[in-house]
N, C-alpha and C positions, 0 to 999 in steps of 0.2 A: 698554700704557700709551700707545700710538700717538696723538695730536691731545689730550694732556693737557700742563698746565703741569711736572707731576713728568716725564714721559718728555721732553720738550724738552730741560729739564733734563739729564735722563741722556743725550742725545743730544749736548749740548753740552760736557759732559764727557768723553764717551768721544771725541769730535770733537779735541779738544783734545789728550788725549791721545794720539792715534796720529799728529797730524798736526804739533801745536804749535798754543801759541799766539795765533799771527797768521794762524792758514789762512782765517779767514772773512776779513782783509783782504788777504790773496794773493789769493784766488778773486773777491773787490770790486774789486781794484782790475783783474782782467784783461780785466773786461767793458767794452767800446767800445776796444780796445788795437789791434787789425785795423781797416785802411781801407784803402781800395781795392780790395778784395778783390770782382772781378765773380760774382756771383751772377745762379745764375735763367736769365733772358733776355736780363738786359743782357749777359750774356757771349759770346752769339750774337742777335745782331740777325737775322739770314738765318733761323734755328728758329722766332722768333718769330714774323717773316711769315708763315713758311708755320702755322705754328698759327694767325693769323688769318684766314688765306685757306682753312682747312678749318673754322676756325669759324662763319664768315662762309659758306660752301657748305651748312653744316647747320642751317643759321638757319631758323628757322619761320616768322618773319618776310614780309612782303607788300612788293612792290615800293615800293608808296604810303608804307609806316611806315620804309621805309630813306631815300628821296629826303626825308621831311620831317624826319628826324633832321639828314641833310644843310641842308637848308637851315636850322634851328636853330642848330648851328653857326657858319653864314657870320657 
């Protein structure tokens, strides 16, 4: 009965039952609760260079299309 309004249904039933009634606003309200929490690359600035500095080695790219990226920028 998987992506039907009767098996939703039964999913929010059985939902309810194992977990209680308020589990769909436990699990609402825990989302956006964590800040600050470094992710990724912000968490190393230093990984990041060098992934750009190896991206930037493997670039297909022509002397010409990088200097006028650059001057774009200014």
């Amino acid at each position: 009965m998987a992506g039907t309004k009767e098996g939703a249904a039964k999913a929010k039933k059985t939902i309810e039952e194992r977990h209680g009634q308020d589990f769909f606003a436990r699990i609402g309200g825990a989302g956006g609760k964590v800040t600050g929490t470094k992710k990724g690359f912000a968490a190393n600035p230093k990984r990041a260079s060098e992934a750009g500095k190896k991206g930037g080695a493997r670039s297909r790219r022509g002397v010409k299309a990088k200097a006028k990226e650059i001057a774009v920028k200014s």
